[in-house]
N, C-alpha and C positions, 0 to 999 in steps of 0.2 A: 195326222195323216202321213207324215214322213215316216211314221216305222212302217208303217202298210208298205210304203214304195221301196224302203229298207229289205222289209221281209220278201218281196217277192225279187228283189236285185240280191239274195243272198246274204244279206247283209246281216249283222244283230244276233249271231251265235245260230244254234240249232233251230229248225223251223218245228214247233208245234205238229201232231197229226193235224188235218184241216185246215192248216195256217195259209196255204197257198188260195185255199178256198175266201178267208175270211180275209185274210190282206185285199183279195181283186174284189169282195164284195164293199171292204170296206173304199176302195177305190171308183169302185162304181154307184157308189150314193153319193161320196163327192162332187164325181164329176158328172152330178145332176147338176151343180151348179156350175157356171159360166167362170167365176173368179178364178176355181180351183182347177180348172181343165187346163189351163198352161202351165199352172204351178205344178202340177201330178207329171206331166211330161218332161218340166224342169230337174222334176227330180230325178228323173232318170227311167222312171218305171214301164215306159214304152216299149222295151224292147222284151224284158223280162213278162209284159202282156202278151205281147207277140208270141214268143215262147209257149206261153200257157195253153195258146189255141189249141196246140198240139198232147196235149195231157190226158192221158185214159182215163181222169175223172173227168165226167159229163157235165160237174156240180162246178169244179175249175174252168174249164174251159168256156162253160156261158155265163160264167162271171165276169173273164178276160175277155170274150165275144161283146155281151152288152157295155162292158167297160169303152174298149174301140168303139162301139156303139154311139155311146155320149159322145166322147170325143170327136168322131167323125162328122158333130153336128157342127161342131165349130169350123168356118171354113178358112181362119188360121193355123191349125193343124194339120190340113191335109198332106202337103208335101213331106211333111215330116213324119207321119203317119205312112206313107208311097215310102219312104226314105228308111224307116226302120225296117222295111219288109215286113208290113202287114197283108197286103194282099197275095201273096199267094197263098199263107194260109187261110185265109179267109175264102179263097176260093174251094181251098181244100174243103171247109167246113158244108159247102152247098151239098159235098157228098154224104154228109153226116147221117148215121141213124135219126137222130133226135130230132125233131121237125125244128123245136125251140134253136138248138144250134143253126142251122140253115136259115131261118128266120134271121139270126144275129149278125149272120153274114150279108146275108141279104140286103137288108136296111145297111147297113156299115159301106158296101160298095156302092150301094146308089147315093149314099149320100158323097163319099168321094167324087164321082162321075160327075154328081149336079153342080160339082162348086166350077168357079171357072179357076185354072190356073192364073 
């Protein structure tokens, strides 16, 4: 799981066509589990998801969207999550063509809102 957070921090030589795709997918099965959701942010890859919101692939971006997604379930992430500048691209995303994108954001800000500081 570290070359995933590798690949999308730039890291590990040339990126593969799709690689950005398949790095946040492979990040976002991870961080279906609980263990690996601090570890994935440890490694760095939070910011470089962040990033990704923003990507003319639709296939990237709600990869990085449901990624934030899991993550935003843990409410020891949040401020760190607030702190990478996740939300205002998230917000951006409500404007999205793609229903599935806005959905991502959607659920990603209310779960931020509900945790308590």
């Amino acid at each position: 799981w570290g070359g995933a957070a590798r690949s999308l921090r730039g890291g590990g030589g040339a990126r593969p066509p799709g690689g950005g795709a398949h790095a946040a997918g492979v990040l976002r099965n991870l961080t279906l589990v609980d263990a690996y959701q601090i570890k994935v942010v440890q490694d760095g890859a939070l910011p470089a998801l962040v990033g990704l919101l923003a990507s003319a692939d639709d296939e990237v971006a709600e990869q990085a969207a449901t990624t934030l997604r899991n993550l935003s379930a843990n409410p020891s992430l949040d401020v760190r999550l607030v702190m990478d500048g996740a939300v205002p691209p998230l917000v951006a995303l409500l404007r999205a063509p793609d229903p599935t994108l806005q959905e991502e954001a959607l659920v990603t800000l209310r779960n931020l809102s509900a945790h308590p500081a």
